[in-house]
N, C-alpha and C positions, 0 to 999 in steps of 0.2 A: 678735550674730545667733544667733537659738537656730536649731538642728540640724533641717534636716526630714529626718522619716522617714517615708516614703510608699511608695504602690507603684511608683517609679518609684528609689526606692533610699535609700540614706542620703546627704543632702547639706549644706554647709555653707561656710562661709568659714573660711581656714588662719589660722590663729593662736587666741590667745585663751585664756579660760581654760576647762577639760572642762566637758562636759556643755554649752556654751552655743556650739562651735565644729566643726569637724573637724582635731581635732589628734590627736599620736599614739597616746595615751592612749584617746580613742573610738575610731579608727581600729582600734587592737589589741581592743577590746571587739565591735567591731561584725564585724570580721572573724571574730573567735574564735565569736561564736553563732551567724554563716551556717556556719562548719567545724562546729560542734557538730551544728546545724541536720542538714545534707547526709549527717552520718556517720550520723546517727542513722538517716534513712529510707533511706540504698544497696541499690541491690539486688543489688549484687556483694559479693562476698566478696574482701579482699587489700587492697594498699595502695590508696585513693584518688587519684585525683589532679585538678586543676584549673586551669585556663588563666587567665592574666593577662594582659592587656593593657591600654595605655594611650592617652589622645592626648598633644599635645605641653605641655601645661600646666606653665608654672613649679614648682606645685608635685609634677609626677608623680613626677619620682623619689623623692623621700620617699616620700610614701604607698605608691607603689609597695615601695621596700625593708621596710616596716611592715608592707604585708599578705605580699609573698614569706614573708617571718620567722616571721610569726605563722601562716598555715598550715603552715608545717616543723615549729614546733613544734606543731601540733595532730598532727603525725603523716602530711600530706598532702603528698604530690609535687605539686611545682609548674614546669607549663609557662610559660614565661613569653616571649611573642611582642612583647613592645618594643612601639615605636609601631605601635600598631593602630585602626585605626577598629573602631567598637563592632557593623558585620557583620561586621567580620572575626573579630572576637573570638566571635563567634556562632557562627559558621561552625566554629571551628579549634575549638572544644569537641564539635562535633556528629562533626567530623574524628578526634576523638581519644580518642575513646569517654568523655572524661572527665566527673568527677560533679557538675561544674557550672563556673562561671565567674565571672570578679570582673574589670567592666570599670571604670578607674580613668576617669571622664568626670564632667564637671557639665556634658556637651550643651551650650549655647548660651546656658551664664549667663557672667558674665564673670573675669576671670582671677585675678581673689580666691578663685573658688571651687573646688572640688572636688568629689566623689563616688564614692561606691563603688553600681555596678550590677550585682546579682546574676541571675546564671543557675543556671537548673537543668539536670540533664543533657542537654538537648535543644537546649540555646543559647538557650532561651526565659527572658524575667524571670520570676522568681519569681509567682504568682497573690497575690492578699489576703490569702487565710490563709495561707500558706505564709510570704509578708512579714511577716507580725503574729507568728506562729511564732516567728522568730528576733527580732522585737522584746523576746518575752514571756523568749525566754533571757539576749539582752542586758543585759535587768532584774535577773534574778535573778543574773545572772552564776556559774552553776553552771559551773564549765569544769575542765574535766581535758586539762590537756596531755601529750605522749608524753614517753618517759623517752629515758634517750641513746643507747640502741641503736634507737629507733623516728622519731625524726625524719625529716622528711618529705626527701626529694630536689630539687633544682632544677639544671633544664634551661632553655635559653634555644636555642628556634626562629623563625629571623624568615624561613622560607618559608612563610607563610600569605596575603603580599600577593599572592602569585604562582598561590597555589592560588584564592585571591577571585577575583582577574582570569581565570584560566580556567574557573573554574564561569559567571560571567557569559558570556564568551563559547559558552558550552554552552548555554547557553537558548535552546530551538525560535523563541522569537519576537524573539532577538535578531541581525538580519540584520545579520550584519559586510560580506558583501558588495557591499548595500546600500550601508551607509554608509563604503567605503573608495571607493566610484562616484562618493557623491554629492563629496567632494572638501573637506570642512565644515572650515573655521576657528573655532575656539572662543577663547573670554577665560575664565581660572578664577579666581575670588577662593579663594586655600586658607586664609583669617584665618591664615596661619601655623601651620598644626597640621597633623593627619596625612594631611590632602588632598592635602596636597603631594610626600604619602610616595607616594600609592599610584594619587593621578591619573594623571598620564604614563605609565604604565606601560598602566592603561586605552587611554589616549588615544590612546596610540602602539599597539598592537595591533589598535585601530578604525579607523586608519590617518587620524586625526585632528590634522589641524595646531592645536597651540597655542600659546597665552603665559600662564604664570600669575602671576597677583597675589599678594604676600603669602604669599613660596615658604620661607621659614626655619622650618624644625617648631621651634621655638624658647620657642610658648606666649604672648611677646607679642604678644597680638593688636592686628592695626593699626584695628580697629575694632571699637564693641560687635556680639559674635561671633552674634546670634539674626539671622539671614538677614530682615529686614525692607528695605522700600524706604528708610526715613530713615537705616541705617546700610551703603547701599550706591550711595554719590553717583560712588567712583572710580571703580568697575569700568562703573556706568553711563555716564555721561563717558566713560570709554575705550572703550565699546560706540559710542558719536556718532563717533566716526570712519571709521565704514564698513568698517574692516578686517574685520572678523569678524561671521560666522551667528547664532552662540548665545555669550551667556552664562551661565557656571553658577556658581552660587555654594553653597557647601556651610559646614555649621557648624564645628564643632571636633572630633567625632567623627565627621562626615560618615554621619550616619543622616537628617540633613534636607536637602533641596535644592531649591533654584528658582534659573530660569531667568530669564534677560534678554534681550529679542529684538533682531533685528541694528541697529533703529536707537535703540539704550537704553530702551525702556521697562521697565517691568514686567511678565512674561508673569503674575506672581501667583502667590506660591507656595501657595496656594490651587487652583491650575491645573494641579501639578506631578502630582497621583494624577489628575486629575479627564483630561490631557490622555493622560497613560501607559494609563489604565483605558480610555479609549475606541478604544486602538491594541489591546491584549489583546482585548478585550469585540468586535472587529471581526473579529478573527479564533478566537475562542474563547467566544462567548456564557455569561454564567453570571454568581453573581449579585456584587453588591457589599458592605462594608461601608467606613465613616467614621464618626469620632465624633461627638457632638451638636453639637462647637463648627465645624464644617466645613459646606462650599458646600454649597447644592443643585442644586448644578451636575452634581454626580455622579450624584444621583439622577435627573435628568433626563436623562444617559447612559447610565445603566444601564438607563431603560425603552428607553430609543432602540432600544438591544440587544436586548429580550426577554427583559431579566433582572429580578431583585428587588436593592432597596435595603435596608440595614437598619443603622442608626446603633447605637454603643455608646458605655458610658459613656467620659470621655476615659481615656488609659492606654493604651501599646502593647498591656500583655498584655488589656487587657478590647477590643480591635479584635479579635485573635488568637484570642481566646475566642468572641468572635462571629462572626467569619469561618469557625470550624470549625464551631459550632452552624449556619451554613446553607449549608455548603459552596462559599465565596465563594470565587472564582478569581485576586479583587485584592483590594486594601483599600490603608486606611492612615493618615493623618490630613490633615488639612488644613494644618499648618503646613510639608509638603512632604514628610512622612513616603511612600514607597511599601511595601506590604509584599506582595512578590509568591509565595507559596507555592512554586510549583516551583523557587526558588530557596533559598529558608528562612522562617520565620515572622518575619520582623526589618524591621524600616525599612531601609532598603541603597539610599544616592544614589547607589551603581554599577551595580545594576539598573537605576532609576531612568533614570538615562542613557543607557545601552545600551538601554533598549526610547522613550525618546524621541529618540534620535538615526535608531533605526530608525521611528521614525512619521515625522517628517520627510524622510527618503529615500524612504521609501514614498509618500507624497504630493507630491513634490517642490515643497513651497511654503515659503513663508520661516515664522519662529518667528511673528511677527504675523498672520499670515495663516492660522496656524494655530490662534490663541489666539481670533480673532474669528471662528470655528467654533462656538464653545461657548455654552453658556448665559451671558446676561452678568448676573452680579449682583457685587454691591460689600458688604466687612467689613470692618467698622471694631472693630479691636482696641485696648479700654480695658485698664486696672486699676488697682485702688483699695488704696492701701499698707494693708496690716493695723496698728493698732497691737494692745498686748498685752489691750487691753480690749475688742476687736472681737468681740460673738457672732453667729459667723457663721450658726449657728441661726435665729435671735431674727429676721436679718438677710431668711434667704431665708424664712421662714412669713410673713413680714410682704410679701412681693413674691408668693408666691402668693394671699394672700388680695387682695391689690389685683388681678390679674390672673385671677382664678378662675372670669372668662367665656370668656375664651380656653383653646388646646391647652394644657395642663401635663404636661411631662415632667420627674420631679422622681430620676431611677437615678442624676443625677451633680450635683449642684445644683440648679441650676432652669431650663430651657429655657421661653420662650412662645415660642409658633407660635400666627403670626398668618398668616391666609390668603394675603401677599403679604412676609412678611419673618418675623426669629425674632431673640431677643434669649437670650444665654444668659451665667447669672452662675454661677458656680463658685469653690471656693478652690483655687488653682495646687498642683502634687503638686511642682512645684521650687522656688518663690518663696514669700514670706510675704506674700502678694498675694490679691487677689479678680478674679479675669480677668473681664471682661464684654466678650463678642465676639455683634455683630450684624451682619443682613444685611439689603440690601434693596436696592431697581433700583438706587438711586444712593449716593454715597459719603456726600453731606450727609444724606438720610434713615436709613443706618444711626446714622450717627454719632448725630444725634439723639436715635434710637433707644435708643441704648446710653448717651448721659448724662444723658437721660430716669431713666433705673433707676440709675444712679452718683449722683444724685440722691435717690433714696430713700435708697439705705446711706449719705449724709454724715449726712443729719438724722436717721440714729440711731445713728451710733456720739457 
């Protein structure tokens, strides 16, 4: 499995041999020229320091003790907050005035894998250039490490789940009293990772009866960990019993999240910004963004509101980047990502939560009932495994020139907007994949749709 380095971080599968894995040997390279990286541009003067955290992945503590290490010996103080969801680790850098951050997560790929996700001092991922930066040092591997009076310190803080959970409850549009009224029973799938850490704590402050699934931070995940409907049949089943309002289900870092309504279906986590943004945009008019591969369902909310829509390429930091270019009040992405500003620039399934548990008290109607509110369109998400001889090039000039009558939006692969649906092909920034996600009224015409063009890339690779 060779090593992706993208803007979403360096990631890969444990074991192996260098250069084609994430084992210790890159792990210490790829750490050492984001420390390189970060010292170079400070803008303080004195020791450095930066925050670490993890989810509960098999192989965290490793990686984990490989990067503490290896920033010591760069000479950096190292905070280190344990099992952390990847806002919280956002958060606790912004908390700590520190000059960036290193969250140990590979998100919602499965438990082979790994990842190291860089922050800069704002809790924000690193942008393009700034990622290409510490690629280009990695390469050269110019590194000077401290001598033995200058090695870096380590501290270990695990009050940051506690400081997350009160900033949340601090959010103007997050009515606790509301929803301690309305009385709400919840189902939580935690895939056994840090949801487990830091939900209840939520839940219990919102004065919200639960049960959660899948509660051992333990790393083996009881199912493939990406919050889709095919890898989410128990909690559904356990929703058909009537006991319980909502279901929430959160990834392995718990920066993604969707919901299951009270008699099992799928609220769609496509639904998840699109229903949060229209509870904000109700009581705070202003504009949106999402990325190309997400509903137009948002956009149809957002004019509901009086506001402007505006898509970015995929990538948390190129949503963030665009939400500040037009001073959007939400965002986030369509795979369940929320990212609400007045709390931080970050995806965060505890915002998330908190201002949809306040929509639903606000409205006092069931999660169904709130979900068949919204604009109803249907995404059928494909992908086409890469082999090593795939040009992915070659791949998308050949789908815009068949398509060159229609919209082309070509800032992140290649999007057609067609007046009644939209077909978008892309290479994944975490998988060695070609994601091809389309939309349209119904489930069969996306689908169509999207192996329509899965069709063109077979008969050229």
């Amino acid at each position: 499995m060779t090593l992706i380095k993208s803007i979403s971080g360096i990631r890969g599968t444990i074991g192996g041999p260098t250069g084609d894995t994430l084992n210790p040997l890159d792990i210490v390279k790829f750490t050492t020229a984001y420390a390189t990286f970060m010292k170079r541009n400070a803008k303080t003067e004195g020791r450095a320091k930066v925050v670490v955290g993890r989810d509960a992945r098999i192989s965290g503590d490793m990686v984990r003790n490989v990067v503490c290490g290896t920033l010591m010996g760069m000479g950096i103080d190292v905070i280190d907050i344990g099992l952390a969801t990847t806002p919280t680790t956002e958060l606790a850098v912004k908390w700590t005035g520190a000059l960036g951050g290193i969250i140990i997560t590979a998100s919602h790929n499965p438990r082979q894998w790994n990842a190291l996700k860089l922050l800069n001092g704002e809790g924000e991922f690193l942008t393009k250039d700034d990622g290409n930066e510490v690629l280009e040092i990695a390469e050269k591997e110019d590194f000077e490490y401290a001598d033995v009076d200058n090695i870096g310190q380590y501290v270990s803080d695990d009050t940051f789940d506690r400081k997350h959970i009160n900033s949340v409850l601090g959010l103007k549009l997050a009515d606790v009293d509301a929803i301690k009224k309305a009385g709400f029973k919840v189902c939580v799938d935690a895939i056994n990772s840090v949801g487990a850490v830091i939900l209840p704590g939520l839940l219990e402050a919102l004065g919200v009866e639960y049960t959660i699934l899948n509660k051992l931070p333990n790393g083996d995940f009881a199912h493939n960990p990406e919050p889709l409907e095919k890898n989410l049949q128990d909690i559904m089943n356990e929703m058909k019993s009537g006991k319980y309002d909502l279901g929430i289900v959160v990834d392995p870092d718990v920066d993604r999240l969707a919901f299951i309504c009270e008699d099992g279906s799928m609220f769609g986590e496509e639904y998840t910004l699109v229903s949060v943004a229209d509870y904000v945009l109700s009581h705070t008019p202003g504009n949106t963004v999402s990325n190309l591969s997400s509903t137009r369902a948002l956009r149809d909310v957002t004019v509901k509101h009086g506001g402007s829509y505006t898509a970015s390429a995929v990538g948390e930091v190129n949503v963030t980047t665009k939400m500040k270019e037009t001073g959007a009040i939400i965002g986030g992405e369509g795979n369940g990502g929320v990212i609400y500003p007045e709390s931080h620039y970050g995806r965060d399934a505890l915002v998330g939560i908190a201002l949809f548990l306040s929509s639903l008290a606000h409205k006092g109607c069931k999660a169904s009932e709130l979900r068949a509110s919204f604009p109803e369109y249907c995404i059928a998400k494909n992908r086409i495994d890469l082999t090593p001889s795939t040009d992915i090039d070659a791949i998308l000039d050949k789908v815009k020139e068949m398509f060159k009558e229609e919209t082309i939006t070509d800032i992140d692969g290649v999007k057609i907007d067609f007046p009644d649906k939209w077909v978008h092909l892309r290479k994944s920034n975490t998988e060695p994949i070609i994601r091809v996600y389309s939309e349209a009224a119904t489930m069969e015409e996306a689908d169509a749709l999207g192996k329509k063009l899965m069709e063109v890339v077979y008969n050229m690779q």
